[in-house]
C-alpha positions in Angstrom: 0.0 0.0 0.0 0.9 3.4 -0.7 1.2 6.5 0.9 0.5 10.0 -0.2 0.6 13.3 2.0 -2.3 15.2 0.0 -2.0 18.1 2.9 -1.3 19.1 6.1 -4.5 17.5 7.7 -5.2 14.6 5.4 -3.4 11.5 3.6 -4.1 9.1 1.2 -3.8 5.5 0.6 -3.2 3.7 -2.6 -2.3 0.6 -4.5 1.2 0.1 -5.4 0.4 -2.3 -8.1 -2.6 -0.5 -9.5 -2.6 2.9 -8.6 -6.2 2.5 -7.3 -7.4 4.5 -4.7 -8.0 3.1 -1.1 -9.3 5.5 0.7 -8.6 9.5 2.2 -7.6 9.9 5.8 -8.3 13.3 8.4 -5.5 12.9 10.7 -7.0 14.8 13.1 -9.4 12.7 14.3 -8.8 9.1 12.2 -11.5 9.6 9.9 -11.7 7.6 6.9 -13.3 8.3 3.1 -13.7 5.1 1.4 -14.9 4.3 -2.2 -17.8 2.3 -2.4 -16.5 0.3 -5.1 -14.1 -0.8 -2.9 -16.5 -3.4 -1.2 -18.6 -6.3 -2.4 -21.6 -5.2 -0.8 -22.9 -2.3 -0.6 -27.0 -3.2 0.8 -25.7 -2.2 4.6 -23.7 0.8 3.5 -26.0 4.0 4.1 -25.4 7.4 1.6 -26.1 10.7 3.6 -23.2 13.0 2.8 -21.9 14.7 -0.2 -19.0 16.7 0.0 -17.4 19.1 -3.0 -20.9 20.1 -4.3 -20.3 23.0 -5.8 -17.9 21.3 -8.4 -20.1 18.6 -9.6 -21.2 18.1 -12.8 -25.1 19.4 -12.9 -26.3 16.2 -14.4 -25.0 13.7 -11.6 -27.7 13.6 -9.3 -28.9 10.8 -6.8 -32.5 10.4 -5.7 -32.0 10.7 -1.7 -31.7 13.7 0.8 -27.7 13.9 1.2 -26.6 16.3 3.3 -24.6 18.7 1.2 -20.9 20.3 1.6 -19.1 22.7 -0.4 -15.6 22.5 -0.6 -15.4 26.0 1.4 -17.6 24.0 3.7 -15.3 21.0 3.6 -12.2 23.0 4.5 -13.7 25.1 7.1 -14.8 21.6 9.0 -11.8 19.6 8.9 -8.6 21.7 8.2 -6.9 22.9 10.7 -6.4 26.5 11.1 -3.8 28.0 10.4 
């Protein structure tokens, strides 16, 4: 597995074989960001956040209530200040 240092607060994980990403890390508090095509299963897995919003294409669209982040949003949450 890979390592990458994608900023002061976060890191992420990848294969060294195929370059796939595994998943993002806050190292503030050990929170992880996992594809979902990274498990076989996803009936038990439960969608409620979108974060980035603002830069998404304006036809992808899913049919629940997600609650919605920015990126401004995003940083403001987990980076720390500086």
């Amino acid at each position: 597995m890979g390592l990458y240092q994608s900023s002061q607060w976060a890191e992420r994980r990848f294969c060294k074989q195929c370059g796939s990403h595994l998943f993002y890390k806050l190292k503030q508090n050990n929170q992880y960001f996992m594809p979902v095509g990274l498990f076989d299963s996803s009936e038990a897995l439960v969608f409620d956040h979108q974060v980035f919003i603002d830069e998404k294409p304006k036809y992808y669209c899913f049919a629940n209530e997600t609650k919605n982040l920015t990126g401004a949003e995003v940083f403001a949450q987990f980076a720390p200040p500086e």
